[in-house]
N, C-alpha and C positions, 0 to 999 in steps of 0.2 A: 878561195877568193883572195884577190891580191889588194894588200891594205896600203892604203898609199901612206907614205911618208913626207913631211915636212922639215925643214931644216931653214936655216941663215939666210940660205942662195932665195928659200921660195921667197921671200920676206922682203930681200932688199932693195928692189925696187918701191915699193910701199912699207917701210921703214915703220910708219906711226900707225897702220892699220892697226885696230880695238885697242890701242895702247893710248887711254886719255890719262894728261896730266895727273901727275899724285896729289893726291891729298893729304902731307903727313897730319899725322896725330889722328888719322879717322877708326875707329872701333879699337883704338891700344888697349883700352880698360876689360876688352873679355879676354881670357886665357886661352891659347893656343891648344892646350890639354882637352878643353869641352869640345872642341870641333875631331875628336880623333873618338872611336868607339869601333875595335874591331873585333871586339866580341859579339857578334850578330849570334840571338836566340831566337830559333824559329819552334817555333811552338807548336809542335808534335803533340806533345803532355798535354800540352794545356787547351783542347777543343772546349771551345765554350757551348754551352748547351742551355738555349734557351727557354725561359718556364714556361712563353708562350708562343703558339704559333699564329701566322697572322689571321687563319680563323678562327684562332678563340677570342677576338677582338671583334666579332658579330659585326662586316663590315660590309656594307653595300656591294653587292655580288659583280657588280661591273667595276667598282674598286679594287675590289680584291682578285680579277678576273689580268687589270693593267699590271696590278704589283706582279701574279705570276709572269704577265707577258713579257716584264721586266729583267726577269730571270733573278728574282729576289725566293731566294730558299727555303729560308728562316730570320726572326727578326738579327739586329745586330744588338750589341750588348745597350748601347742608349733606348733604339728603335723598343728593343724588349722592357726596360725598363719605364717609358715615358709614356707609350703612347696610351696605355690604360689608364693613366693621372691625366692627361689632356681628353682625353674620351669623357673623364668625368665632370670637368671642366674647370680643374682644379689649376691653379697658377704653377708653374712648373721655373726652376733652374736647371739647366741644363751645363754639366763643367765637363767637356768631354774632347781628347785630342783631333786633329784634323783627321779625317778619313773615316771616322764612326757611322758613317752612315745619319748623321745627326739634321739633314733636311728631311728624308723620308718617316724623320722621327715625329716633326710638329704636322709636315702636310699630310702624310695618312687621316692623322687624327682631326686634324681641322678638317680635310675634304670630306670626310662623314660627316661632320657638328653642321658642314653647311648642306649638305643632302639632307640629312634629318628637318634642319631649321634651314629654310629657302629665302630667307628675309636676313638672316646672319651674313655679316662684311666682315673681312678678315685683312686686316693688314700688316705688311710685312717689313720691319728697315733693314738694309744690309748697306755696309761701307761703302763698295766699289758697284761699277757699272757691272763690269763682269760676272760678281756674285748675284747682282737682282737679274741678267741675264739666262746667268745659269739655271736658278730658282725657277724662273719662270717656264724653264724650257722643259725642266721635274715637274713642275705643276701639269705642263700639256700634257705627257706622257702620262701621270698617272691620271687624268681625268679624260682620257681618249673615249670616246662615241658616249660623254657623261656630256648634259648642259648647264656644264658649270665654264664661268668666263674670268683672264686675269686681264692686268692692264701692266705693264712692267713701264714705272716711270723713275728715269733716270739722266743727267744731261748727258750733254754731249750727241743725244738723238732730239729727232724730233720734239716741241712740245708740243706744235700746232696738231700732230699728229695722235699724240696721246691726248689730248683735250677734245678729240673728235674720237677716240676711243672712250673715252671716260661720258662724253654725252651721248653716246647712240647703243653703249653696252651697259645691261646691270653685270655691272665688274662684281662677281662676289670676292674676289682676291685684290687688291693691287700692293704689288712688290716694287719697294725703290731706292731709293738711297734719300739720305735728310734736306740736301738743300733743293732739290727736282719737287718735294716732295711738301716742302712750305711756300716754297714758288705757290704750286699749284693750290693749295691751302688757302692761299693769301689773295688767290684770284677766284677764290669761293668755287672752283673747277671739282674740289674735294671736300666735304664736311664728316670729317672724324664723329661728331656726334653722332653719325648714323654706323657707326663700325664697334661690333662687339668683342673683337679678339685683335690682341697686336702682338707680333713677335719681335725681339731685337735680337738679329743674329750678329755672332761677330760683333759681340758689345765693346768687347777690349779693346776691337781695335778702329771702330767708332770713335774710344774716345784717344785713342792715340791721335785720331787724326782731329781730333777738336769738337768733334761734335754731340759732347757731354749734353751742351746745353741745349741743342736740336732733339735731342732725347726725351729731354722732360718738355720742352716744348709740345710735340706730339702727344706725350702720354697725358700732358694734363689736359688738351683738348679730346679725349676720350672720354664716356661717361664715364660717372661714378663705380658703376656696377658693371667690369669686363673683366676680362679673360685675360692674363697678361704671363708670354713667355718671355725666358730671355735664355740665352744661350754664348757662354763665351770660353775661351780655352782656360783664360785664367779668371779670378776674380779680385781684384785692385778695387783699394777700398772707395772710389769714386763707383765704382760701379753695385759693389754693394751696398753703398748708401742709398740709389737707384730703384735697387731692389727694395730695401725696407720701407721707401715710399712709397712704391706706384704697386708692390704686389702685395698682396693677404696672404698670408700662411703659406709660401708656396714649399711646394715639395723639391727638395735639392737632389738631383742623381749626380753624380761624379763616378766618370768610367776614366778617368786619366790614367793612365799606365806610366808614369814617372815625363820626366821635360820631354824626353825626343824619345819616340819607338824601337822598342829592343831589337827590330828585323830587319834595322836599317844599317847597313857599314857605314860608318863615318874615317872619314880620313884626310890629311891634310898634304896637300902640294908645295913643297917652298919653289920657288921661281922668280927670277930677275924679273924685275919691272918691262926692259927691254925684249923679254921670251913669253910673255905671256901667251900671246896671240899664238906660235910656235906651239907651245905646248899644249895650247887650249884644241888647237883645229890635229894633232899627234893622238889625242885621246877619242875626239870625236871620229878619227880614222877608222878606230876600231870595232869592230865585230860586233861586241857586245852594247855598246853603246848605240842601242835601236833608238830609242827616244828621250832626249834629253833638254830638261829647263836647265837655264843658264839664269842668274840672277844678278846683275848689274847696276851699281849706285845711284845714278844719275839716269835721267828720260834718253838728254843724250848720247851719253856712253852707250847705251843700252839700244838704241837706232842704228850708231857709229857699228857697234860689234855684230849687232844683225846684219849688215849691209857688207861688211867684210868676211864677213864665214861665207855670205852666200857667193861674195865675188871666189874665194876658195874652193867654189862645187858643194858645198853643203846647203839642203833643203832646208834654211832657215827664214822666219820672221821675227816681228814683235809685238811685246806690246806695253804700253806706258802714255802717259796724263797727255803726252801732247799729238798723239795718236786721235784721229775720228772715231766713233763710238761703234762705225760701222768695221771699219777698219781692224779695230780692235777684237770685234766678234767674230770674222772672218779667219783672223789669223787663228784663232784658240779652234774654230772650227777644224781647220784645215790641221792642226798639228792633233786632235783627238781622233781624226779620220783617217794621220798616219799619213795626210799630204805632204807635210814635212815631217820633219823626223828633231829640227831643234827649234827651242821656242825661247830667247832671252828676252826676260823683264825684269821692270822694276819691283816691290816688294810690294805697293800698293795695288798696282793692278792685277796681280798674282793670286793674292792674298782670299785666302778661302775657296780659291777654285778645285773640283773634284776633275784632277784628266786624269780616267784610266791609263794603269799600264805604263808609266812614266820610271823609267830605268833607272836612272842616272839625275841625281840633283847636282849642279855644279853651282859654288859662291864664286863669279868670277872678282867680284869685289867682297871683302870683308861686310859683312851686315853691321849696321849701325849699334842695333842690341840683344842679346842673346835670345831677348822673345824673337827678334824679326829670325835668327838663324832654326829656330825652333820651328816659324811658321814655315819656311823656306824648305826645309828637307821633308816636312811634314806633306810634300806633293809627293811622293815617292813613298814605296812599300805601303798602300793602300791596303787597308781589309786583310791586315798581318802577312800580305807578300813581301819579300825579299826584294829591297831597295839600297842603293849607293848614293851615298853624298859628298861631296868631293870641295873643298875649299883651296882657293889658294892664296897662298900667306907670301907677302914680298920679304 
């Protein structure tokens, strides 16, 4: 197969293509050192071997009928540790890296508590549209030919739409994000006093994005007497303060395996501000580079660079804040299906998404702070496969 090459000539006619204005002084404070890791350990040695399997968790036979349909083996290192403390109905922290398998860890256990108990509401916050998206789309799959119903309410889509799902379905689930989610509250559309279980995934970076206070808003309009998980990669004392109010005793699991995954190459690219583009669409020529996120500063850098790769011949889209909610679904659809092959975004819309198979992580911008570079390669080498993360540093 003949790999095409790029150079000066392709460039100069369109001179500014994915090359937006610099930003000096953006991310100076992290070290050039932490974005480089080419000691990749793939772990032979170390097969983890679960205590339980998902029938020793005595699980509704059409539950556990979807999980094999799934092509779920055995639990994962969270999925094994949690979901017997959630079965019990015991308050649960969850501190576990990206790609743990860490949604099939609360919905297992919650889809049984609401089979068992048919009158139980279960509700779910996640930051981004994308992540209550995704949740949602877990929830279908593991409750297929089961009559259990979710409602996934988030902006950017319909409300009028979900307010005619929310009246004409008993939602036993609904997943969404905070402001969608007190809208609808506030329009008496939702009454939390009738919902006995709430999860907060992706707390941390909730509260990166401000929405501390959306937090305990929801939790205090909960009864007294619920169920309450929360699940974040790290825990920052705003969010442990959280915990010591809204949970009872709960039981803490930590599967973290250190900041970024040992089975991922990390390495860095120096490159002129004026080659970037050059060197970006040189790499994605290659062979190996099947499917690759690209990560970009800005909404519109991040448009700009998708719309120039494709004018390039590269099957790419986007996705970011100023994007339609439809739009946005579409595109993550099509790049998990392997319709295209590159996907650049922002950090926020990115953020907590599971897309198999993801090769290649590229920083085409410096990330703001070493958490976001953390969350950012953590889409790559999923479930201890071998993944590449690639920065580039002007």
């Amino acid at each position: 197969m003949t790999t095409r090459h790029f150079d000066r000539q392709s460039f100069r006619k369109h001179s500014s293509y994915g090359v937006p204005k610099r930003r000096p002084g953006f991310a100076q404070h992290i070290s050039v050192e932490r974005f480089i890791n080419k000691t990749v350990i793939t772990k032979t040695a170390e097969v983890f071997v679960p205590a339980h399997q998902f029938q020793d968790f005595k699980l509704d036979q059409r539950l556990l009928a979807n999980i094999i349909n799934k092509g779920y083996k055995a639990p994962t290192p969270i999925q094994d540790k949690i979901i017997d403390s959630v079965l019990q109905g015991l308050d649960v922290v969850g501190i576990a890296n990206t790609g743990m398998g860490k949604t099939g860890a609360f919905l297992i256990p919650l889809i049984q508590k609401v089979l068992q108990s048919p009158q139980e509401k279960v509700l779910v916050v996640v930051p981004t549209r994308e992540l209550a998206a995704q949740i949602n789309q877990e929830f279908k799959s593991f409750t297929r030919s089961i009559n259990l119903f979710s409602v996934c309410c988030v902006g950017g889509a319909s409300i009028g739409r979900q307010i005619s799902e929310l009246k004409n379905y008993r939602s036993h689930f609904i997943i969404g994000t905070p402001g969608r989610l007190k809208d609808l509250i506030q329009r008496k559309f939702i009454n939390l006093a009738q919902f006995g279980t709430i999860v907060l995934d992706e707390a941390d970076r909730m509260l990166d994005m401000g929405f501390v206070a959306d937090m305990r808003y929801l939790m205090g309009l909960m009864p007294a007497k619920r169920h309450a998980l929360c699940f974040s990669a790290t825990m920052p004392r705003e969010i442990a303060l959280l915990v010591n109010e809204f949970l009872k005793k709960p039981v803490t699991v930590s599967v973290k395996t250190g900041d970024t995954p040992e089975n991922i190459y990390q390495d860095i690219i120096r490159v002129s501000h004026s080659e970037k583009i050059m060197t970006l669409c040189n790499l994605l020529a290659k062979d190996e580079f099947r499917k690759v996120l690209i990560f970009g500063r800005t909404k519109h850098g991040v448009e700009r660079l998708s719309k120039n790769l494709s004018h390039y011949g590269f099957k790419a889209d986007s996705i970011h804040g100023d994007k339609n909610y439809a739009s946005r679904i579409k595109a993550l659809e099509l790049f998990k299906q392997d319709s295209i092959t590159v996907l650049v975004a922002t950090d926020v819309a990115a953020r907590g998404l599971d897309i198999p198979d993801v090769s290649h992580v590229i920083n085409y911008d410096v990330p703001a702070t070493y958490d976001d570079y953390v969350h950012r390669i953590g889409r790559t080498g999923r479930i201890n496969k071998r993944g590449v993360a690639l920065t580039f540093i002007e």
